[in-house]
C-alpha positions as CSV (number, residue, x, y, z in Angstrom):
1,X,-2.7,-3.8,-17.9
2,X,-6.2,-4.2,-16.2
3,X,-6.5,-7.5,-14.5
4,X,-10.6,-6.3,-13.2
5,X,-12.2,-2.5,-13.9
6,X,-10.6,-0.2,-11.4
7,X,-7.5,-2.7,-10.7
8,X,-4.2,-2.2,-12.0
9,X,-1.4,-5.1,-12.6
10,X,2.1,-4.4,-11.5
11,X,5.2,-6.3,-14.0
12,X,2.2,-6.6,-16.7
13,X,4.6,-4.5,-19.1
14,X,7.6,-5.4,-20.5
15,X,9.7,-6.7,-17.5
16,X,12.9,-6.1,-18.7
17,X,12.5,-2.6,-19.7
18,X,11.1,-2.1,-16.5
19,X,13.7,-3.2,-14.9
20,X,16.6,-1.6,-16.9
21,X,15.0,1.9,-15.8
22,X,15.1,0.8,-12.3
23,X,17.8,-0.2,-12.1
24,X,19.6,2.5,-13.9
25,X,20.7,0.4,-16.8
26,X,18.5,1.6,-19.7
27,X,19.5,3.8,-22.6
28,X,19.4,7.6,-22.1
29,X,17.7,9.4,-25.1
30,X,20.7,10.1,-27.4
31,X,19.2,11.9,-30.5
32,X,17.3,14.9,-30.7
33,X,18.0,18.0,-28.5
34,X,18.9,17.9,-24.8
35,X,16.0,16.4,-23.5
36,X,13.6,18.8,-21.2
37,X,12.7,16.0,-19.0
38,X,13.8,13.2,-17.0
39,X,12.5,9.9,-15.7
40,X,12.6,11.2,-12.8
41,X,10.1,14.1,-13.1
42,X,8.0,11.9,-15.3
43,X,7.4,9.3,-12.3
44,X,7.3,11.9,-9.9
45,X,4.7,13.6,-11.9
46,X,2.8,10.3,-12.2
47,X,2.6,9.3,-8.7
48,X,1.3,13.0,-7.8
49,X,-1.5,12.7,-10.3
50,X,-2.5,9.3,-8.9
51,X,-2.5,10.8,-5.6
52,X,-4.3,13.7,-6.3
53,X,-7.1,11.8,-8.8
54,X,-6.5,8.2,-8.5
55,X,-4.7,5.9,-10.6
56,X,-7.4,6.1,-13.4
57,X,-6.2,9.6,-14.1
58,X,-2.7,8.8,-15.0
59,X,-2.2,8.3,-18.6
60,X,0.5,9.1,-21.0
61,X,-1.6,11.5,-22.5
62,X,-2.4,13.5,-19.6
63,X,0.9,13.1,-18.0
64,X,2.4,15.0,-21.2
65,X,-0.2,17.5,-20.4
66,X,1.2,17.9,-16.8
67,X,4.3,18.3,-18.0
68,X,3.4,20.6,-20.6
69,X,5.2,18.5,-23.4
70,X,4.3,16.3,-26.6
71,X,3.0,12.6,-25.9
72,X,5.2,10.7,-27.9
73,X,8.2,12.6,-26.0
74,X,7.6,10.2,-23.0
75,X,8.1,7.2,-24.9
76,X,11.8,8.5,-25.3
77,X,12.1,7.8,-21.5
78,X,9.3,5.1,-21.1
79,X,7.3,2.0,-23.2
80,X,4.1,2.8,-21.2
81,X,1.5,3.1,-18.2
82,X,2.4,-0.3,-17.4
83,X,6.4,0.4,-17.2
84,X,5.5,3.6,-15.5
85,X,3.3,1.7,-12.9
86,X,6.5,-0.5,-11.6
87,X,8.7,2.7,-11.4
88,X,5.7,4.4,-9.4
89,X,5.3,1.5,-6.8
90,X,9.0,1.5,-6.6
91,X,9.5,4.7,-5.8
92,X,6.7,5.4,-3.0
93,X,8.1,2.2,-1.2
94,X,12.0,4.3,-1.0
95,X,9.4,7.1,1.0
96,X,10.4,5.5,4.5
97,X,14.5,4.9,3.3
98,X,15.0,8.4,2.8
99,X,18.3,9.3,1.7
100,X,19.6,5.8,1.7
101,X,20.4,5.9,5.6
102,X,17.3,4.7,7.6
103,X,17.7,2.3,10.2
104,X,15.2,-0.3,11.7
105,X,15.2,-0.9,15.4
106,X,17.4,-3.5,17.0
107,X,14.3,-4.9,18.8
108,X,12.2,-6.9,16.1
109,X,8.8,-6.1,18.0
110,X,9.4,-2.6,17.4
111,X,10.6,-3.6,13.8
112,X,7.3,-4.8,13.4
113,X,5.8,-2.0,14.7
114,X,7.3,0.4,12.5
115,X,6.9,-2.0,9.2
116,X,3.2,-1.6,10.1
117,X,2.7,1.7,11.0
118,X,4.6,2.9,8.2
119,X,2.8,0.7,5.7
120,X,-0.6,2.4,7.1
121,X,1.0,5.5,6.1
122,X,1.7,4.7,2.6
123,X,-1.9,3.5,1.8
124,X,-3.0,7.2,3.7
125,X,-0.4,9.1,1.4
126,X,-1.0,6.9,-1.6
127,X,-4.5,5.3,-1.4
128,X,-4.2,4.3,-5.4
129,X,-2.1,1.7,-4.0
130,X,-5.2,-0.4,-2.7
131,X,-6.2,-0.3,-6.8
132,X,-2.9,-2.3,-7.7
133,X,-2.9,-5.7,-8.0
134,X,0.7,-6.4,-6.4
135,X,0.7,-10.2,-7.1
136,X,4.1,-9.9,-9.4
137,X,5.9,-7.0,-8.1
138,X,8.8,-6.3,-10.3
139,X,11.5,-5.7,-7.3
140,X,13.3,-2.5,-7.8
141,X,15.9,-1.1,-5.6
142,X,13.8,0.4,-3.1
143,X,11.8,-2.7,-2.7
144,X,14.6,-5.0,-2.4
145,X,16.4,-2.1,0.5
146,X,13.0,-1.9,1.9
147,X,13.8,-5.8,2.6
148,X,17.1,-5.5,3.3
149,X,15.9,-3.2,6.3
150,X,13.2,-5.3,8.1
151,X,15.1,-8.9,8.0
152,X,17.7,-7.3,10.0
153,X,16.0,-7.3,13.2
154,X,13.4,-10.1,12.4
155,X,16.2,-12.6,12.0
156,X,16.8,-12.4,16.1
157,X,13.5,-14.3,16.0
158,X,15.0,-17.4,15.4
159,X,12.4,-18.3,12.9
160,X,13.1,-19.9,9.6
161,X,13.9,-17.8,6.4
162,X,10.2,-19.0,5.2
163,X,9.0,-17.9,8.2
164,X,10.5,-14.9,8.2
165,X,8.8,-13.8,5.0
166,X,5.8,-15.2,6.2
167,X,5.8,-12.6,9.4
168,X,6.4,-9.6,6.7
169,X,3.3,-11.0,4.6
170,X,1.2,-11.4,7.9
171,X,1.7,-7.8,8.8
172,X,1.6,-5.9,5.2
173,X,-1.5,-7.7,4.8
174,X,-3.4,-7.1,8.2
175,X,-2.3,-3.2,7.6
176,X,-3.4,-3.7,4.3
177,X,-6.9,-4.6,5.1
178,X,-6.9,-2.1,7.9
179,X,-6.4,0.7,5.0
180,X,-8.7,-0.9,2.4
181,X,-12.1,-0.5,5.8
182,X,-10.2,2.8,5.4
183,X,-10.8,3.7,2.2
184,X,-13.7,2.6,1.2
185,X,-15.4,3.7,4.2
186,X,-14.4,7.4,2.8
187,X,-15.6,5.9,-0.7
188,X,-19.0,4.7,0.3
189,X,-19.2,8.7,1.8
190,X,-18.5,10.3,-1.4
191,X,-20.5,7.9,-3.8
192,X,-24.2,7.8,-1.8
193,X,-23.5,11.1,-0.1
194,X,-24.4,10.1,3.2
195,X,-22.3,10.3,6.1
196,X,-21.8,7.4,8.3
197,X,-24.5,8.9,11.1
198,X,-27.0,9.3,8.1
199,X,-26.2,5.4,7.0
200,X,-26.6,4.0,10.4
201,X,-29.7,6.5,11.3
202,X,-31.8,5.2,8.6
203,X,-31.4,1.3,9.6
204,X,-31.6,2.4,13.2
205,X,-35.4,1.9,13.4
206,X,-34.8,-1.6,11.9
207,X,-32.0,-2.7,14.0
208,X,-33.8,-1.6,17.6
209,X,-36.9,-3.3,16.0
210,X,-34.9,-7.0,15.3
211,X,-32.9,-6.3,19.0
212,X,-36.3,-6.6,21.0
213,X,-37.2,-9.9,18.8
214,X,-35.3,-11.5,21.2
215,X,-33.7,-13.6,18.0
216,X,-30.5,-12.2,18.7
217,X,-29.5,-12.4,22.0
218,X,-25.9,-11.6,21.5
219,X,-26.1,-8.9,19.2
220,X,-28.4,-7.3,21.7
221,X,-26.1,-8.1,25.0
222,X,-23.4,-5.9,23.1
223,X,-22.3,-2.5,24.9
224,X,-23.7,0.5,23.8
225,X,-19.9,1.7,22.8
226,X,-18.9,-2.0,20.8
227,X,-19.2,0.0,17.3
228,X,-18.0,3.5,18.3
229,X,-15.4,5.7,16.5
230,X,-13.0,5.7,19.7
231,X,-11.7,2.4,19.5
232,X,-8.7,1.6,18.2
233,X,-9.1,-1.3,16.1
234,X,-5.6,-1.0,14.2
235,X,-3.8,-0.7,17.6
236,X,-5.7,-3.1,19.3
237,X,-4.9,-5.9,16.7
238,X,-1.2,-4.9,16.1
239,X,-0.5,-6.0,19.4
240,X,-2.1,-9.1,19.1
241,X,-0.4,-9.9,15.9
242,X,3.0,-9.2,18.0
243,X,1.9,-11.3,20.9
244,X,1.6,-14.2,18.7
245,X,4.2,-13.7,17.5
246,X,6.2,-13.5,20.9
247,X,4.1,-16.8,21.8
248,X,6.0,-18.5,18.7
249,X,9.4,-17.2,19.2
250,X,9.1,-18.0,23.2
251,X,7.7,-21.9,21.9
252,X,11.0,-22.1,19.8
253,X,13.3,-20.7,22.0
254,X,12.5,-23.8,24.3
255,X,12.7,-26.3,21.9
């Protein structure tokens, strides 16, 4: 189910058994004892190992471990990691639903504002997210409420249906890339050891050096604070992104 090392593919399992468990629809274990698990506390199991040690860590053979039972007992519940993956995206994207009765704000700037900032949050809680290649999503309940939620107030946009879809993609993807700078920044910390005042110290003699060449006479007009930590880049270009937005809606409006 590897599309490139460290990537995972979602829907690269069997699609229709993924969606039967999903969707409630697939055959309970019948045979055998009353079964000590559940799909349920299998997934749940799954996306708390991925979170705790990355998506590399979850198999079927250390989930049994987890859940202190035989290996070829999940396979009464479940085909495989790949099956398993779809049910984990699935269920992280309910997070933000809650019990079924979450409601988006009337105002579709402030939808958007929420669909980001809770987005950001999911790559925080989950970061093993960023390592799956969500191309093919196979569109569970959640997914499809998750939707349900946002069009609500983006359809006072006036836009097209496309376009409408095209406004979700726009924002999951700048939030996306906002969480990626995220997390491999924290990466790049763990794998060299050196924090990011170390990293930047050690070029710092080089940098001053090419600033005084006089060969780049932007880069040296810059303010001493253009690359510091108290910027809000996340903010800064959320804002943007709604502005735009506004300009298009205001453009159509007067059409």
């Amino acid at each position: 189910m590897s599309s490139t090392k460290g990537t995972e593919t979602s829907g690269s399992g069997d699609i229709a058994r993924s969606l039967e468990l999903l969707w409630g629809t697939g055959a309970r274990p019948s045979r055998g004892p009353k079964p000590a698990l559940t799909l349920d506390r299998i997934v749940s199991t799954a996306v708390a190992l991925a979170d705790a040690e990355g998506l590399d860590a979850v198999s079927m053979r250390r989930l049994s471990t987890e859940l202190g039972t035989g290996t070829m007992s999940l396979y009464r519940y479940i085909p495989g990691k790949a099956e398993l993956l779809d049910l984990m995206l699935d269920r992280v994207q309910g997070e933000s639903l809650g019990d079924g009765t979450a409601t988006a704000p009337a105002d579709w700037r402030l939808s958007i504002e929420c669909l980001a900032r809770e987005h950001l949050a999911l790559f925080r809680r989950h970061p093993w997210l960023l390592k799956v290649n969500q191309a093919r999503t196979v569109l569970g309940p959640s997914a499809l409420r998750g939707l349900e939620l946002v069009l609500g107030p983006l359809r006072t946009m006036g836009l097209r249906d496309p376009e409408l879809i095209s406004v979700i993609i726009a924002v999951q993807s700048y939030t996306q890339g906002i969480a990626r700078m995220e997390l491999e920044a924290a990466e790049a910390v763990k794998e060299t050891g050196l924090s990011d005042e170390e990293f930047w110290g050690r070029q710092q003699p080089f940098l001053e050096k090419a600033m005084l060449s006089g060969e780049f006479p932007l880069m040296a007009s810059l303010s001493e604070d253009t690359f510091g930590t108290d910027f809000d880049h996340f903010e800064f270009g959320l804002k943007a992104l709604i502005d735009g937005f506004q300009a298009l809606v205001s453009q159509r409006s007067e059409e």
